[in-house]
VOKE-464874 format. One record per residue (C-alpha): x, y, z; residue number from 0; residue in three letters. Coordinates in Angstrom, 3 decimals, decimal comma. Example, Ala and Ser with C-alpha at 12.3 -4.5 7.8 and 13.67 -1.06 7.14 Angstrom:
<rs>
<<12,300 -4,500 7,800> 0 'ALA'>;
<<13,670 -1,060 7,140> 1 'SER'>;
</rs>
This chain:
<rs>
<<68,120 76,459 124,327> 0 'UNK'>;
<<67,486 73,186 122,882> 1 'UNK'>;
<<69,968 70,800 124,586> 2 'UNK'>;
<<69,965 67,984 121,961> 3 'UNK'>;
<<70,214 71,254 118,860> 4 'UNK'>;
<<72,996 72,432 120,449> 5 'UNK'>;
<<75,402 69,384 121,186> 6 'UNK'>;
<<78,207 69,514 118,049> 7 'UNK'>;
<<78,446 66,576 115,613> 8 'UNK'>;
<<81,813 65,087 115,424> 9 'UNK'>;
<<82,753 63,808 111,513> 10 'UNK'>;
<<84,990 60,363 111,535> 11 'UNK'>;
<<87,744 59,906 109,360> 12 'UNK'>;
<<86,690 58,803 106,328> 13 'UNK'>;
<<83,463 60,556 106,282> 14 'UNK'>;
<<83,048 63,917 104,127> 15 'UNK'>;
<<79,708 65,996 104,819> 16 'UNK'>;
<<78,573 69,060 102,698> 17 'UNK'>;
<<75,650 71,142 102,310> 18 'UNK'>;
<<74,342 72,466 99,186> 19 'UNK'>;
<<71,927 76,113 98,833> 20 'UNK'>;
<<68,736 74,180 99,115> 21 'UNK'>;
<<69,628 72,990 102,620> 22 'UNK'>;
<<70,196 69,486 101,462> 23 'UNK'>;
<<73,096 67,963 103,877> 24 'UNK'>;
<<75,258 65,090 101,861> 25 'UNK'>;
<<77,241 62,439 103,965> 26 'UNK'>;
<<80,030 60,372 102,018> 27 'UNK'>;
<<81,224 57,358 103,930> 28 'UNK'>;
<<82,516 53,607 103,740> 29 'UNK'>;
<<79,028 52,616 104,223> 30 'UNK'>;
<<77,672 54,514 101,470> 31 'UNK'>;
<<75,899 58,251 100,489> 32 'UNK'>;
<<72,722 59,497 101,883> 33 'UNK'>;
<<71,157 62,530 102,015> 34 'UNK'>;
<<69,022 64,563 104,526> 35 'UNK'>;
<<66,926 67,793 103,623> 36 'UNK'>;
<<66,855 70,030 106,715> 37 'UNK'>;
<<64,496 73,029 107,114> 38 'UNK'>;
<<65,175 76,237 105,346> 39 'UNK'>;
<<65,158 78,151 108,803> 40 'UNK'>;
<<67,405 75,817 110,055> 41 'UNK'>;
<<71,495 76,881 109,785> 42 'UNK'>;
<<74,363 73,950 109,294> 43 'UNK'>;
<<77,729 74,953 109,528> 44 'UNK'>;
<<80,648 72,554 109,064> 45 'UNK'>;
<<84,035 73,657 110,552> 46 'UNK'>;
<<86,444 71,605 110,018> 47 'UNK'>;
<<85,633 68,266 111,049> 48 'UNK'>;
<<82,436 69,393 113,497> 49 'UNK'>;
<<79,137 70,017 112,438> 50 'UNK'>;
<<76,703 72,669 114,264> 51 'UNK'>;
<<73,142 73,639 114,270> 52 'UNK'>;
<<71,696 76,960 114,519> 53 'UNK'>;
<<68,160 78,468 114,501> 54 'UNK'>;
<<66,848 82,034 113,935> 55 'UNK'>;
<<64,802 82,184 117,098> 56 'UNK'>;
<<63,618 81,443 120,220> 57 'UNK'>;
<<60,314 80,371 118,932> 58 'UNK'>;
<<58,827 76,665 119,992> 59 'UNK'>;
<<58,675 75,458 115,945> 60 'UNK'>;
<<62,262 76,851 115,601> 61 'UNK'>;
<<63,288 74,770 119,016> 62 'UNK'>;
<<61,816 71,671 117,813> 63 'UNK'>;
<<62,956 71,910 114,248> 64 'UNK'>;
<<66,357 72,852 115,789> 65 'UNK'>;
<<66,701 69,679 117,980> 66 'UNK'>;
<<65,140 67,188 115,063> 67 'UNK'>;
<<67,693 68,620 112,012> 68 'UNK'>;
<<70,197 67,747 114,676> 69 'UNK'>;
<<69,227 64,368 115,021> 70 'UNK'>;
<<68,537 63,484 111,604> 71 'UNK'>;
<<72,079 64,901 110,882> 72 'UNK'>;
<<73,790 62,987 113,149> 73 'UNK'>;
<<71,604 59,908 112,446> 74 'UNK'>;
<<73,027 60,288 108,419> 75 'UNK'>;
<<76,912 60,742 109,857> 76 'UNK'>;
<<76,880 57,249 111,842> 77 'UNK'>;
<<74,856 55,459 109,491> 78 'UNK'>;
<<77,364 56,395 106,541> 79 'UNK'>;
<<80,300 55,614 108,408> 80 'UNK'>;
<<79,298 52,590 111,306> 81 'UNK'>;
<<76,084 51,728 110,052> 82 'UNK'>;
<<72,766 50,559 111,669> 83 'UNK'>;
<<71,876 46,721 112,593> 84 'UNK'>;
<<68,402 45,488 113,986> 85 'UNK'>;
<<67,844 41,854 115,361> 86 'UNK'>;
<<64,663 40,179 115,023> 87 'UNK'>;
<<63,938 36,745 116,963> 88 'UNK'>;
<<61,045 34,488 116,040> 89 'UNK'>;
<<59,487 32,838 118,763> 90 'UNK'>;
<<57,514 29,744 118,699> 91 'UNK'>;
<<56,903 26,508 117,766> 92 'UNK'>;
<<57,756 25,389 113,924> 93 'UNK'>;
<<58,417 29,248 113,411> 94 'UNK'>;
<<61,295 29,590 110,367> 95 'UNK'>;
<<63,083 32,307 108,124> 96 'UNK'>;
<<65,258 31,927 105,078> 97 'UNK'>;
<<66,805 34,082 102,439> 98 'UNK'>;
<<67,706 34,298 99,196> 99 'UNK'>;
<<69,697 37,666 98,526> 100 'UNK'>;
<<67,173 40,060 99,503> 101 'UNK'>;
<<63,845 37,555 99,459> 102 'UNK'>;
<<62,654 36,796 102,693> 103 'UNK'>;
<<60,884 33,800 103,300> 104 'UNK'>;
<<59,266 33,859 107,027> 105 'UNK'>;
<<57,014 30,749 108,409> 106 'UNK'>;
<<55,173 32,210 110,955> 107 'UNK'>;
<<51,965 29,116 111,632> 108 'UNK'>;
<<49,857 30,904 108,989> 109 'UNK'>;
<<48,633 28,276 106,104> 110 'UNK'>;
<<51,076 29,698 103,959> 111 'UNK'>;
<<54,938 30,977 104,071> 112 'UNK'>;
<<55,100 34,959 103,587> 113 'UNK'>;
<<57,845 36,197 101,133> 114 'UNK'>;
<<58,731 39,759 102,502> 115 'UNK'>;
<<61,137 41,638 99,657> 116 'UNK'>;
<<63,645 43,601 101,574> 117 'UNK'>;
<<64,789 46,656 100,105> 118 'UNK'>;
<<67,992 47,201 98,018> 119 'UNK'>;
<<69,710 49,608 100,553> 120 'UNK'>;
<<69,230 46,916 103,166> 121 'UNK'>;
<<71,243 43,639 104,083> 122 'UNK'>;
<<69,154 40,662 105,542> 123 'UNK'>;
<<70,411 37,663 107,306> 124 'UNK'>;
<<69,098 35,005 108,703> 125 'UNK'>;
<<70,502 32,484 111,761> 126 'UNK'>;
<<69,063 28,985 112,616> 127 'UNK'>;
<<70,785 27,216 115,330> 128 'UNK'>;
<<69,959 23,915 117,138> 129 'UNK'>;
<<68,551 24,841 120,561> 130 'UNK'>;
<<67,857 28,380 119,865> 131 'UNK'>;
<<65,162 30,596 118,009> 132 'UNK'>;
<<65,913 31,739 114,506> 133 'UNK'>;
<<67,251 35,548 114,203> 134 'UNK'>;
<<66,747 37,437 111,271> 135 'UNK'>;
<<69,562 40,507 111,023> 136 'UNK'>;
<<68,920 43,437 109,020> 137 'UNK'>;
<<71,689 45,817 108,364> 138 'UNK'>;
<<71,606 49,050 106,278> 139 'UNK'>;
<<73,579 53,061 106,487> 140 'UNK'>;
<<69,777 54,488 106,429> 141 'UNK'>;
<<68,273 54,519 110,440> 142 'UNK'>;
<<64,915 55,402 109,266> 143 'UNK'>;
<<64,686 52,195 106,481> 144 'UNK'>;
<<65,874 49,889 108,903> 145 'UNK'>;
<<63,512 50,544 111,681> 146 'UNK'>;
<<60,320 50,801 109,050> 147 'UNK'>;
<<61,264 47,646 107,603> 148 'UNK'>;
<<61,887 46,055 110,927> 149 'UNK'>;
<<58,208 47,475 112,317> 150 'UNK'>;
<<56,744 45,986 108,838> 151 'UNK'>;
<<58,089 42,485 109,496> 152 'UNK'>;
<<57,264 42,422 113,612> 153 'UNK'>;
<<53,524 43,490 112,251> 154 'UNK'>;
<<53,350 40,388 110,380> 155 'UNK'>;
<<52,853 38,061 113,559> 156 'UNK'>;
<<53,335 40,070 116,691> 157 'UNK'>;
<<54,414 38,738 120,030> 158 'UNK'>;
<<50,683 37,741 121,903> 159 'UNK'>;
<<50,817 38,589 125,625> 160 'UNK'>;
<<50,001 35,145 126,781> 161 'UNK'>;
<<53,387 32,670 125,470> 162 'UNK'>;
<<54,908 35,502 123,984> 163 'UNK'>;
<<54,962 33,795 120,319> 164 'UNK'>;
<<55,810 35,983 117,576> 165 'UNK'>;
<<58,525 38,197 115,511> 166 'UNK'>;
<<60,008 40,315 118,101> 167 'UNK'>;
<<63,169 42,658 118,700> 168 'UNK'>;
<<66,006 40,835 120,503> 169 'UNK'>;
<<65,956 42,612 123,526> 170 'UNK'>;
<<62,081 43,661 123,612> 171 'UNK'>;
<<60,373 42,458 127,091> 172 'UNK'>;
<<57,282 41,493 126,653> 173 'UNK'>;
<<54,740 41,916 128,934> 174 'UNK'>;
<<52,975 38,907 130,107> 175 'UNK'>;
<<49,216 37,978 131,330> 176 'UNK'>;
<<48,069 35,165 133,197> 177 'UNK'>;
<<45,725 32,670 131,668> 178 'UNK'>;
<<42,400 31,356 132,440> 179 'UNK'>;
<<42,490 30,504 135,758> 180 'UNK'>;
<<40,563 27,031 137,177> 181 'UNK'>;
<<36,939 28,261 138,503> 182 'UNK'>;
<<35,409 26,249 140,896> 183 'UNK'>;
</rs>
């Protein structure tokens, strides 16, 4: 039995789920609405305030489809009612980022300044202090956005091996080579 299919999903207060014919689960929340298609094959019950996953067999596409509905269920039932947040840091030298509303405007040592629209469903921020490397925050109810928009602004400078200079997650190690070293 698939051990991550099987564990219940517990609905917060303030949070109504529902499931329509076509599979379609619905969460309501003080963060907002999404919704999540699951499989056809794939039961969701809702008891009360406890949501469970079922699966027809013991087949290996049922197993894995049983464990990923779960996921993306429970993924849509804390993003609707806590929400998701994702730090990026920039590091290096005369690296900046600014916003206006939803406009980006990164500074990464290319000739020009990138502006990087952010979508509607997502919040950006942006933090510049004295002594410390600017942070942009993104903040949004939908898990799967906020990590594709995240990956799309790391990929525009990525963090070398060498100084470690680029957009990176806040707590992302990177790993580090040595340099040339002196021949003789």
């Amino acid at each position: 039995m698939s051990r991550i299919g099987k564990a219940i999903i517990n609905i917060p207060a303030g949070t109504t789920v529902s499931v329509n014919n076509d599979n379609i689960v619905t969460a309501k929340g003080p963060k907002g609405e999404l919704k999540q298609a699951v499989h056809p094959e794939i039961s969701v019950n809702i008891d009360g305030s406890v949501i469970t996953m079922g699966r027809p067999s013991e087949s290996i596409i049922h197993k894995s489809l049983h464990g990923l509905s779960r996921s993306l269920v429970a993924n849509l039932v804390k993003g609707v009612s806590d929400g998701y947040t994702k730090e990026l840091e920039l590091v290096g030298v005369g690296f900046k980022a600014a916003n206006t509303g939803n406009i980006l405007d990164l500074s990464l040592g290319y000739s020009h300044n990138i502006i990087f629209e952010i979508p509607n469903e997502l919040k950006v921020n942006t933090v510049t202090e004295k002594g410390s490397n600017p942070k942009i925050i993104l903040e949004s109810s939908d898990k799967q956005l906020l990590g594709a928009v995240a990956a799309k602004i790391r990929s525009l400078r990525k963090p070398e091996p060498y100084k470690g200079k680029g957009v990176k997650y806040k707590d992302e190690y990177i790993r580090r080579k040595a340099g040339k070293s002196a021949g003789k």
